[in-house]
C-alpha positions as CSV (number, residue, x, y, z in Angstrom):
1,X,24.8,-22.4,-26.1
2,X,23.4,-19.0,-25.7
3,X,22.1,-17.6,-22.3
4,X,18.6,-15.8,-23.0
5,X,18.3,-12.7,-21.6
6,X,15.1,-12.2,-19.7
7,X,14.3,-9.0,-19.6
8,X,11.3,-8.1,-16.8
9,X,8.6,-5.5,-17.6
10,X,8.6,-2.6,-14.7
11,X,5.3,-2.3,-14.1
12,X,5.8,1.3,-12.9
13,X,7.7,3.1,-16.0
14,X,5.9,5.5,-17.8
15,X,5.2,3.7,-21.2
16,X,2.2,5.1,-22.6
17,X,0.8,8.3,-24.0
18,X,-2.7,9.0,-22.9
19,X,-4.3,8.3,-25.7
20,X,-3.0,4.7,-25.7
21,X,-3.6,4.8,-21.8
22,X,-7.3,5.5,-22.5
23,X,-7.9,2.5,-25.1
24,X,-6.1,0.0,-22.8
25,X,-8.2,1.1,-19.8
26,X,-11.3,1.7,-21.9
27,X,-11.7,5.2,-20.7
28,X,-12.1,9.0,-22.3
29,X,-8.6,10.4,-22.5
30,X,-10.4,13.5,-20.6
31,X,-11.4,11.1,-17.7
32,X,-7.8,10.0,-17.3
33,X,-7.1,13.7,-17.2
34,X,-9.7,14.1,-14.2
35,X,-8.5,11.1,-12.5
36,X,-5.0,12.8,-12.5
37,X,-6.6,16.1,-11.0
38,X,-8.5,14.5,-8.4
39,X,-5.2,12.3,-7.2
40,X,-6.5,8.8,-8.1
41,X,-4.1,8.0,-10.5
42,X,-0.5,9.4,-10.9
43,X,1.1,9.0,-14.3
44,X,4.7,10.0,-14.6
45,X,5.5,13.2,-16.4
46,X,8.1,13.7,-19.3
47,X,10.3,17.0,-19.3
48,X,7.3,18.4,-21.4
49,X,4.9,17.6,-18.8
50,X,3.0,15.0,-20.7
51,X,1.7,12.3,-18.7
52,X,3.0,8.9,-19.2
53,X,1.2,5.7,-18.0
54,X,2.6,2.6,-16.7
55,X,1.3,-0.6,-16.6
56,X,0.5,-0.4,-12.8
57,X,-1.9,3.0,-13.7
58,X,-3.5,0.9,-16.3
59,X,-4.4,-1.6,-13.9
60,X,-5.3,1.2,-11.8
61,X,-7.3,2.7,-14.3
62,X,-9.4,-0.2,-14.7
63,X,-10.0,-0.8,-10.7
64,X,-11.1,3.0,-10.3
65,X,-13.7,1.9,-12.8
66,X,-15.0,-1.0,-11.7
67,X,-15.4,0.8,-8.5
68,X,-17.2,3.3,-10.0
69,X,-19.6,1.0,-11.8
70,X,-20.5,-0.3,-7.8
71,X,-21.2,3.1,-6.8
72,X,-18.2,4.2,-5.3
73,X,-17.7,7.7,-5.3
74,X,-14.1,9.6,-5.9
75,X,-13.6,10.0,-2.2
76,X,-14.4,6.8,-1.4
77,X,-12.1,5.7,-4.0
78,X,-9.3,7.3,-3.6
79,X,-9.7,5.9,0.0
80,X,-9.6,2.6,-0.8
81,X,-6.5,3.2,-2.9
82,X,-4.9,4.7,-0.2
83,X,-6.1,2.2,2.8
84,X,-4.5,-0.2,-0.3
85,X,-1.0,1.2,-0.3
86,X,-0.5,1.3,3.1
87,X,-1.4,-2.1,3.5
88,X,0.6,-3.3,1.2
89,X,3.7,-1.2,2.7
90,X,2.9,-3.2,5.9
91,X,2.6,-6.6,4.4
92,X,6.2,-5.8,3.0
93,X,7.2,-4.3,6.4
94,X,6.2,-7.6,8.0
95,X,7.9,-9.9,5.8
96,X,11.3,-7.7,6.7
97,X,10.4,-8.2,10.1
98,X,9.5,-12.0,10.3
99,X,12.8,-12.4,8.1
100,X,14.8,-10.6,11.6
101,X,13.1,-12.2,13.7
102,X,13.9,-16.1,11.8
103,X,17.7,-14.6,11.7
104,X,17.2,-13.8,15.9
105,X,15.6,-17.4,16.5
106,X,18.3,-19.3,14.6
107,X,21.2,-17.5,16.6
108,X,19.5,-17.8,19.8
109,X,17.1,-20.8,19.7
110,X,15.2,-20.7,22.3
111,X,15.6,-22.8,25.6
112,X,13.3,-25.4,26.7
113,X,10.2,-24.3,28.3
114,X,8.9,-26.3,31.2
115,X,6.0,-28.5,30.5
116,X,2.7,-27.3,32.5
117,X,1.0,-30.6,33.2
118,X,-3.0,-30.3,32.2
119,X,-5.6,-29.6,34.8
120,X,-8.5,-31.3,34.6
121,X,-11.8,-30.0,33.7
122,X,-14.7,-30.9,35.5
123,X,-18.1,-29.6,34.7
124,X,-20.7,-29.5,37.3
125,X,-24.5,-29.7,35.9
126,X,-27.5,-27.8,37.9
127,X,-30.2,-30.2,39.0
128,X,-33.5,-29.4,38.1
């Protein structure tokens, strides 16, 4: 029997030209170009300099202009991307974290904590 090879798609090479870019993302080739300028988007470059888009830009591409058709300006935008990526760098920061801190609890479990007993709760109406 034969083993298939599965070979996964990195979402961040540089695949595409941006003439392809543009007519999977629907836009002018000349937007992409002002995307680039304005730092919303940032293709990878060959030796020659020629942008190269990756899937992720793509998906990128299509977000910035969605966001645009809400009325988003640039700024706001490129904002949103960026309030984006650094929540995702925490989300991955907390899963390392949470993963040390399962690793600390398992060598050191912690000792029994003494049992408060409940106080009771008595409410006290205002007569009228």
């Amino acid at each position: 029997m034969s083993e298939e090879k599965r070979e996964e798609i990195d979402e961040a090479a540089g695949l595409y030209v941006i003439s392809v870019a543009a007519e999977l993302s629907g836009l002018h080739p000349q937007t992409l170009r002002q995307y680039d300028r304005l730092g919303l988007v940032s293709p990878s470059r060959t030796v020659g300099r020629n942008r190269r888009y990756s899937l992720r830009d793509i998906a990128s591409l299509r977000t910035i202009q969605r966001l645009i058709g809400e009325g988003i300006n640039h700024a706001g935008i490129k904002r949103i991307i960026e309030l984006e990526s650094a929540m995702a760098n925490m989300a991955i920061e907390v899963a390392k974290l949470r993963i040390e801190v399962d690793a600390l609890i398992s060598e050191n479990p912690p000792k029994s904590l003494a049992i408060r007993r409940k106080s009771e709760v008595i409410i006290y109406k205002e007569e009228s």
